[in-house]
C-alpha positions as CSV (number, residue, x, y, z in Angstrom):
1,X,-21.1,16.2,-26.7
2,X,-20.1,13.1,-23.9
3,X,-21.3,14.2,-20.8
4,X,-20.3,12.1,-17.7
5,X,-21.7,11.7,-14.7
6,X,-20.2,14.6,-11.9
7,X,-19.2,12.6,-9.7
8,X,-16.2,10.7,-12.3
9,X,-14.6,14.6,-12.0
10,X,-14.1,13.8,-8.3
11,X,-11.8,9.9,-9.2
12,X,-8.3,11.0,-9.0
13,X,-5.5,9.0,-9.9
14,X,-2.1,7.4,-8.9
15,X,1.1,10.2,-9.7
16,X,3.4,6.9,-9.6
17,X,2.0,5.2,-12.8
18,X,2.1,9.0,-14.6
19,X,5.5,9.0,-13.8
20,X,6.1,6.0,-15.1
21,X,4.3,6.6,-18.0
22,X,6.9,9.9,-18.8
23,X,10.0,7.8,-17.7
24,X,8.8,5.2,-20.2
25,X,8.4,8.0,-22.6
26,X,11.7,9.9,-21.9
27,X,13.7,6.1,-22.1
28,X,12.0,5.8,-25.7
29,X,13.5,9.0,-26.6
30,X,17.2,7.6,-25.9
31,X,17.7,9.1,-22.6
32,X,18.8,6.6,-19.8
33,X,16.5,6.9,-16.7
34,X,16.8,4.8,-13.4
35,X,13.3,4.7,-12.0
36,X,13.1,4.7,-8.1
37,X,9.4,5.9,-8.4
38,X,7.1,2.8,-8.9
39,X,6.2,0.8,-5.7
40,X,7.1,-2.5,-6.8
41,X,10.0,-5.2,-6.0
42,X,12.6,-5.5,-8.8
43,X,12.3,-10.1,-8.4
44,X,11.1,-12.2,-10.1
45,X,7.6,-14.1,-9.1
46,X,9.6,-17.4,-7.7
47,X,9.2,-20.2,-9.9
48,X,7.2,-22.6,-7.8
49,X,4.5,-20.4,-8.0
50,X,4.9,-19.5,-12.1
51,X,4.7,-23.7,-11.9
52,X,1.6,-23.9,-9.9
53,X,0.2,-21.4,-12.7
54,X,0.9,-22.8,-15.6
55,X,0.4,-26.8,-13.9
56,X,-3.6,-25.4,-13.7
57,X,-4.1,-23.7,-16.8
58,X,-2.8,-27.5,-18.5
59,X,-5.0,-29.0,-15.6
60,X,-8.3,-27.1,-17.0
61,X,-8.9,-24.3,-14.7
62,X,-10.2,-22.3,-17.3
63,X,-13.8,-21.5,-15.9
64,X,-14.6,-19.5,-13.1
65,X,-14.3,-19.6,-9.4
66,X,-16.9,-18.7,-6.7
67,X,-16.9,-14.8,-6.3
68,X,-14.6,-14.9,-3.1
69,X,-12.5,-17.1,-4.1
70,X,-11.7,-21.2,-4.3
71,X,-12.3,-22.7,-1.2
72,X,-8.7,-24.0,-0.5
73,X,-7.3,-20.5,-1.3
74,X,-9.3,-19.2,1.5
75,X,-8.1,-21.8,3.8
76,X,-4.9,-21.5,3.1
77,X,-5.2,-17.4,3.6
78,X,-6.8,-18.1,7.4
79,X,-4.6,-20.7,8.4
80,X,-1.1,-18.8,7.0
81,X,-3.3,-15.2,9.1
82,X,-3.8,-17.5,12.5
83,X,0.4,-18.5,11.9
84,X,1.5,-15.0,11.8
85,X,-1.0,-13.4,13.9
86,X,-2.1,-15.9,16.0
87,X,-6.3,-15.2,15.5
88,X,-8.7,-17.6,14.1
89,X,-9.9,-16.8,10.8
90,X,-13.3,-18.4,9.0
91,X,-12.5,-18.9,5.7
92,X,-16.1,-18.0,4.9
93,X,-14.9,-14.5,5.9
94,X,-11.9,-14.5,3.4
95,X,-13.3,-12.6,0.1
96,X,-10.2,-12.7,-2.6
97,X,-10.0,-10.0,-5.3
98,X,-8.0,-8.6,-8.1
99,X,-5.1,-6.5,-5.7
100,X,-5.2,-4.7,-3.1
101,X,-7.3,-2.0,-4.5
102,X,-10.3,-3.8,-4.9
103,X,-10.8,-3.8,-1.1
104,X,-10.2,-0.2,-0.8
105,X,-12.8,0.4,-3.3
106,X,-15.2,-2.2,-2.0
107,X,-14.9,-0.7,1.8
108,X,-15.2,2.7,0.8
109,X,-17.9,2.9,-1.1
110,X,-19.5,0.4,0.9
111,X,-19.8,3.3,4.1
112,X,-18.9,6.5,1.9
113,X,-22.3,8.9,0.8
114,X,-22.7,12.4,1.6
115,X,-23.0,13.5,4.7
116,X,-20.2,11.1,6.1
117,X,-16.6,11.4,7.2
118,X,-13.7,9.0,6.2
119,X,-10.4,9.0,8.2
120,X,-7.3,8.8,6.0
121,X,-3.6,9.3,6.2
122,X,-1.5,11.8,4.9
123,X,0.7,11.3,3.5
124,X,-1.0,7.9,2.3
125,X,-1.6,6.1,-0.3
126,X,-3.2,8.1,-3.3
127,X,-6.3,6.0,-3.8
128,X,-7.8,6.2,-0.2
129,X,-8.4,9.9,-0.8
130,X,-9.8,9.1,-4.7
131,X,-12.2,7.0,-3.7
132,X,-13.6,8.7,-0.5
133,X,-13.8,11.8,-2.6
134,X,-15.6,9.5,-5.5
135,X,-18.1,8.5,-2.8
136,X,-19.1,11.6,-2.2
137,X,-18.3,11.2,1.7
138,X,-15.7,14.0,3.5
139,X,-11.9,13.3,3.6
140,X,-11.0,13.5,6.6
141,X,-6.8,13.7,7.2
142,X,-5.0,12.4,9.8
143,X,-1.7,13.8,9.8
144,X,1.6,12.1,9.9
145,X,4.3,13.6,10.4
146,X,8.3,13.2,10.4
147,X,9.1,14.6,14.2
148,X,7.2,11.3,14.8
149,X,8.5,8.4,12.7
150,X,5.5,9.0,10.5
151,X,3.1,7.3,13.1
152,X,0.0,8.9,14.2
153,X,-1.0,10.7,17.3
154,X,-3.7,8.3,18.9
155,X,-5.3,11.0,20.7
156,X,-5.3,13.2,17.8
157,X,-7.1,10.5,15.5
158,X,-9.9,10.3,18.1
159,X,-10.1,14.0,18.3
160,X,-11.1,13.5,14.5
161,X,-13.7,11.4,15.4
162,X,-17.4,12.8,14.9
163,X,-20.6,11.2,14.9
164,X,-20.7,11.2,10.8
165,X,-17.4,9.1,10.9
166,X,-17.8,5.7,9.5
167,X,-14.7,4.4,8.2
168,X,-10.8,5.0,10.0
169,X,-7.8,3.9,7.5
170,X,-5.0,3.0,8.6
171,X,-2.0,1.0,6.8
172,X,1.1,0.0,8.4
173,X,4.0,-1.0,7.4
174,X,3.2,2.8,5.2
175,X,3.0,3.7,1.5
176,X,4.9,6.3,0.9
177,X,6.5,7.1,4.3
178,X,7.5,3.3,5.3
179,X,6.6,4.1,9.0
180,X,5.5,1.4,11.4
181,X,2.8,2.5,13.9
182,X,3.7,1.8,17.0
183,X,1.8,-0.9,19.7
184,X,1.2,1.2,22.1
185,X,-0.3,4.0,19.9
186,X,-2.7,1.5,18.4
187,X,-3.2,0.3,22.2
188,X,-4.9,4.1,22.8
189,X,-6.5,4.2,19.4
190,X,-8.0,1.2,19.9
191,X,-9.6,1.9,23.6
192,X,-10.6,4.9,22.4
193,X,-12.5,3.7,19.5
194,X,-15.0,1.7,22.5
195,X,-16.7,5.1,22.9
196,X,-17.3,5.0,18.3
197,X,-19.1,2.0,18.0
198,X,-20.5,3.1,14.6
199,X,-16.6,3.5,13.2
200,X,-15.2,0.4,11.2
201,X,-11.5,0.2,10.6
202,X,-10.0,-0.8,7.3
203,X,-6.8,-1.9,7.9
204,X,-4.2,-1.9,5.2
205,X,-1.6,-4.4,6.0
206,X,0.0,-5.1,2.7
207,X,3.6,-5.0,3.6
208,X,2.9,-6.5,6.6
209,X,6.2,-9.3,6.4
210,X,8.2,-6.2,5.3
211,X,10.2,-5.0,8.3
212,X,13.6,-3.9,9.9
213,X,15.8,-3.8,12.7
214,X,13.5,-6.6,14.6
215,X,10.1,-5.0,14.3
216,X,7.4,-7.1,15.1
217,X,3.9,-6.5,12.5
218,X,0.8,-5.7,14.7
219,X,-2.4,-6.3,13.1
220,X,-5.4,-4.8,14.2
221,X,-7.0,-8.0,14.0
222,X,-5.4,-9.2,17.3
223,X,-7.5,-6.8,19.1
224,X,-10.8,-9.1,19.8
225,X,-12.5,-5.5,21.1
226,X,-12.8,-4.8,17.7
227,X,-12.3,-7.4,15.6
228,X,-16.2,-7.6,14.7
229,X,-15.5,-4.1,12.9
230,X,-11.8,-4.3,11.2
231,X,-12.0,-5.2,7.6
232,X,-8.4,-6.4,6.7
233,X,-6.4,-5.8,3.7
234,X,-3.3,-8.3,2.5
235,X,-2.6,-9.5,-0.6
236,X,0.3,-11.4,-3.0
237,X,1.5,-8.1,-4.7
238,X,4.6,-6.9,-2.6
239,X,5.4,-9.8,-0.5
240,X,5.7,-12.8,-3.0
241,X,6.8,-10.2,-6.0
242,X,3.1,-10.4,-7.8
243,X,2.3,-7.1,-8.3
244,X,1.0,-7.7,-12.2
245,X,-0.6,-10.8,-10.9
246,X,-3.3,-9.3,-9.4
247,X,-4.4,-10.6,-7.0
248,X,-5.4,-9.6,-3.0
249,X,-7.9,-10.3,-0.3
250,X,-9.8,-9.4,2.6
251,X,-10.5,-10.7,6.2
252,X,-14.1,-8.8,6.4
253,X,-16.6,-9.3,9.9
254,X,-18.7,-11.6,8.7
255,X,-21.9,-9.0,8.4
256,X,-19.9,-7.6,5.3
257,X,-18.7,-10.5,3.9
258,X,-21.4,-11.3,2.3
259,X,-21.8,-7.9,0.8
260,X,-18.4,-7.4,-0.4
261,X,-18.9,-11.1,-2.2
262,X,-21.7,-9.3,-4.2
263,X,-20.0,-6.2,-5.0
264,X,-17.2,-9.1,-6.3
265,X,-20.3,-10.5,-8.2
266,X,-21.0,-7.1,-9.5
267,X,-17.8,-5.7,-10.4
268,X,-15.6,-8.4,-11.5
269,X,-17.2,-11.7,-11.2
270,X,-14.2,-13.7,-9.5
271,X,-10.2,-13.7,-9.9
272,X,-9.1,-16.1,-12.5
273,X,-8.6,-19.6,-11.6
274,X,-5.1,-20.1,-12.5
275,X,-4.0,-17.2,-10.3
276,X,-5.9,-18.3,-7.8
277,X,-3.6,-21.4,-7.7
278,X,-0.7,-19.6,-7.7
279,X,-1.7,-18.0,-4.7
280,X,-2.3,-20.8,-2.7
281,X,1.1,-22.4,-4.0
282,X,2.6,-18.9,-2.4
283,X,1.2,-19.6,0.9
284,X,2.0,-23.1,1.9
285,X,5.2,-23.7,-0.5
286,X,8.8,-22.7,0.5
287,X,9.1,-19.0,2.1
288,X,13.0,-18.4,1.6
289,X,12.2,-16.1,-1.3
290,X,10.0,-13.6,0.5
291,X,12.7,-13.8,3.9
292,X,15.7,-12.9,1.1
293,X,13.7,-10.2,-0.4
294,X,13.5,-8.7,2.1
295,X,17.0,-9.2,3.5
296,X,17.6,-7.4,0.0
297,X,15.3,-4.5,0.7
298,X,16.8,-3.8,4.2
299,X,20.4,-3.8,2.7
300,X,19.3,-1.4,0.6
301,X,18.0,0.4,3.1
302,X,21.2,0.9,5.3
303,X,22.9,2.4,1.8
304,X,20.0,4.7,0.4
305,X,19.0,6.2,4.2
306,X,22.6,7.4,4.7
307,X,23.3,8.4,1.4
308,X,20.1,11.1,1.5
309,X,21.2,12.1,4.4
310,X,24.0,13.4,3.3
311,X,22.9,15.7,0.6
312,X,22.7,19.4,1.1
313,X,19.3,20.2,1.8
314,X,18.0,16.6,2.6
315,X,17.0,15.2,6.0
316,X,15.4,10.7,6.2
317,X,13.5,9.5,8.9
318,X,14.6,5.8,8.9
319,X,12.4,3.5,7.8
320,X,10.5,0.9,9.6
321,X,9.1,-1.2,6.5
322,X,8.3,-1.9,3.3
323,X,10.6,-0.7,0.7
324,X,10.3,3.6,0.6
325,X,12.7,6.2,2.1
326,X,10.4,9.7,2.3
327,X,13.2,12.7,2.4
328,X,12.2,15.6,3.5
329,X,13.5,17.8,0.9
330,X,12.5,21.5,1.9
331,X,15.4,22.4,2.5
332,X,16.9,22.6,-1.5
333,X,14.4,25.5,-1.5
334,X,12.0,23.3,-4.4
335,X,9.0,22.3,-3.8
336,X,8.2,18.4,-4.5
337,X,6.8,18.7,-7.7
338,X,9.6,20.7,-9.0
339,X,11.7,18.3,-7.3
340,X,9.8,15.7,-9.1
341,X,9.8,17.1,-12.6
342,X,13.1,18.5,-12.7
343,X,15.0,15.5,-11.7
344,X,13.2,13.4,-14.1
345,X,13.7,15.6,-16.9
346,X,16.7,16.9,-16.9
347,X,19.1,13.5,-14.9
348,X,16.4,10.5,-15.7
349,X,15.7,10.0,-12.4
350,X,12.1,9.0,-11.6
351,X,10.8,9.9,-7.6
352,X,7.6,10.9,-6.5
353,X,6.4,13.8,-5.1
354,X,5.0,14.0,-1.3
355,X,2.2,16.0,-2.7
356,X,0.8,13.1,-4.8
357,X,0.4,11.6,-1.4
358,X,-1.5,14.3,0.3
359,X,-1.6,17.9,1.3
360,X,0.9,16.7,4.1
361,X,3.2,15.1,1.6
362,X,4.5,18.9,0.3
363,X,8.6,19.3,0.9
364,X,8.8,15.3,0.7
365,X,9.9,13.1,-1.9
366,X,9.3,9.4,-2.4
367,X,12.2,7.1,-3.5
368,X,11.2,3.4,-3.8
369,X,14.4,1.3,-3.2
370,X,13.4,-1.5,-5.1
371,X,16.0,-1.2,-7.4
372,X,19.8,-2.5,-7.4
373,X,22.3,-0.9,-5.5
374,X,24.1,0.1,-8.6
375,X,21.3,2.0,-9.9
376,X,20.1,3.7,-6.6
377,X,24.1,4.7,-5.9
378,X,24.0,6.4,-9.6
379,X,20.8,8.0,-9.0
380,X,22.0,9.5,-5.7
381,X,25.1,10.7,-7.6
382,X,22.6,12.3,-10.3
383,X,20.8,14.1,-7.5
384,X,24.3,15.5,-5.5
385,X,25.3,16.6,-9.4
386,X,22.0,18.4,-10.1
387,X,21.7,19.9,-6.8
388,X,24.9,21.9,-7.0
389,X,24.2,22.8,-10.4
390,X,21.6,24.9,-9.7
């Protein structure tokens, strides 16, 4: 009989590719399903960058790359940082990885054991609370809730704080809820966080260039207090359409840079060359393609927001970036997994429950609207049907 080691009963897993999996499934069995579940932008990877790919494989980058990553990659990653954020970066500090969750995994387990706290949000995204739990250290949840855009309450975070705490996550633009946290609630956070010297913040800033209605992205990384203790996380994925790419990084303090380069040693001895290039081809080519995306997003935005809104049952905080509208749907009387379930079954549309998101996420629903207009519209239609149906 196999017997694994205990602590693989503790890895959880992400309830967005399940539900792919079953849309995938249903779809083979003839039924038409619009899928407004997976977290990923519906464009293509722009062609400068396929190029840039394809113009190194034929140039004979075949071999491999230092751990963190080729030298003008990480250049081009701290001088695009210091444009957008204004803060000097050493590129000797840039570790690059295979996605975004390669630097959860690596900071988590880097300061996760037994006996200490992690700090995550909730609802947040699935694999912060995997891996702390897979670590063996306490999950600790910060609560985010809808009364407040789906920012935090600084004081409240702090009040979290013990002396076994270690690691605070925070991510911002949000997966699932698409809140923003707000300057002056990072302002407190981040004074507050003077008295916890021993508490490093992994900052999740993925859909960082993903935001509305003339929101500016604060990083936590323009807060020299505690720069020496903010791990950063940004990566290709979302903003430049590269989710199957893979391919992310990490601004680390440079104690743990060298660290995380051998856990890259360790775990997957560098990214591959030619995707390295195509990442460095994203960052100092043409930028008109991330700028319409997201003109795209927010369009969709302004139709999906109202439109939930408007169902019997349903109330939407607006979002403030990335590309997720978070219902609160308690009031249809379901709870989100039914939600979930029954609307994929029974009208092909594919969501994702709150709950997969955290204890928090119950009575919410997560609709991604990277997806046409066309498709969201008809999948809103579904839901009004369905709804009265019942």
């Amino acid at each position: 009989m196999i017997q694994m080691a205990d602590h693989m009963n503790r890895l959880g897993t992400e309830s967005a590719f399940e539900v792919l999996a079953r849309a995938a499934k249903l779809q083979a069995g003839g039924m038409d399903v619009i899928n407004l579940g997976i977290g990923q932008p519906d464009f293509k990877t722009p062609d400068h960058i396929v190029d840039a790919a394809v113009k190194a494989m034929r140039d004979g980058h075949h071999g491999y790359t230092p751990a963190n990553g080729i030298v003008e990659l990480r250049e081009a990653v701290a001088a695009d940082f210091e444009k957008r954020n204004g803060v000097v970066i050493d590129p000797d500090n840039v570790v690059v990885v295979p996605g975004g969750k390669v630097t959860m995994f690596f900071a988590i387990m880097m300061f996760g054991a037994p006996g200490v706290e992690i700090l995550y949000p909730d609802p947040g995204f699935p694999i912060y609370r995997s891996v702390i739990d897979f670590s063996g250290a306490t999950a600790v949840p910060i609560p985010l809730r809808e009364e407040n855009e789906f920012s935090f309450n600084a004081q409240e975070v702090l009040d979290l704080i013990t002396p076994a705490t270690r690691l605070l996550i925070l991510n911002s633009p949000a997966n699932p809820t698409g809140g923003v946290l707000r300057k002056e609630d990072l302002d407190q956070l981040v004074e507050g966080l003077q008295a916890h010297p021993q508490v490093v913040v992994l900052s999740d800033e993925i859909y960082s260039q993903m935001l509305y209605d003339g929101r500016e992205h604060v990083s936590l990384m323009q807060y020299e207090s505690i720069r020496d203790r903010v791990i950063l996380l940004d990566g290709w994925s979302k903003t430049y359409a590269m989710t199957g790419w893979r391919l992310g990084y990490a601004i680390w303090p440079k104690e743990l840079a060298e660290p995380a380069t051998r856990l890259a040693i360790n775990c997957h001895s560098c990214v591959n060359a030619p995707t390295q290039f195509a990442g460095l081809a994203a960052l100092t080519g043409p930028q008109h393609a991330v700028h319409e995306m997201t003109r795209a997003f927010d369009t969709r935005r302004k139709i999906i927001v109202p439109e939930l809104n408007d169902i019997p049952g349903f109330s939407c905080v607006n979002p403030g970036g990335a590309f997720y509208a978070f219902p609160n749907i308690s009031g249809t009387g379901l709870t989100a997994r039914q939600f979930q379930d029954g609307l994929l079954e029974e009208v092909g549309v594919a969501t994702v429950a709150g709950t997969s998101f955290g204890e928090y996420g119950e009575g919410f629903i997560r609709f991604s609207y990277a997806n046409s207009i066309e498709n969201i519209q008809t999948a809103l239609q579904r839901i009004r049907v369905w709804l009265q149906a019942r």
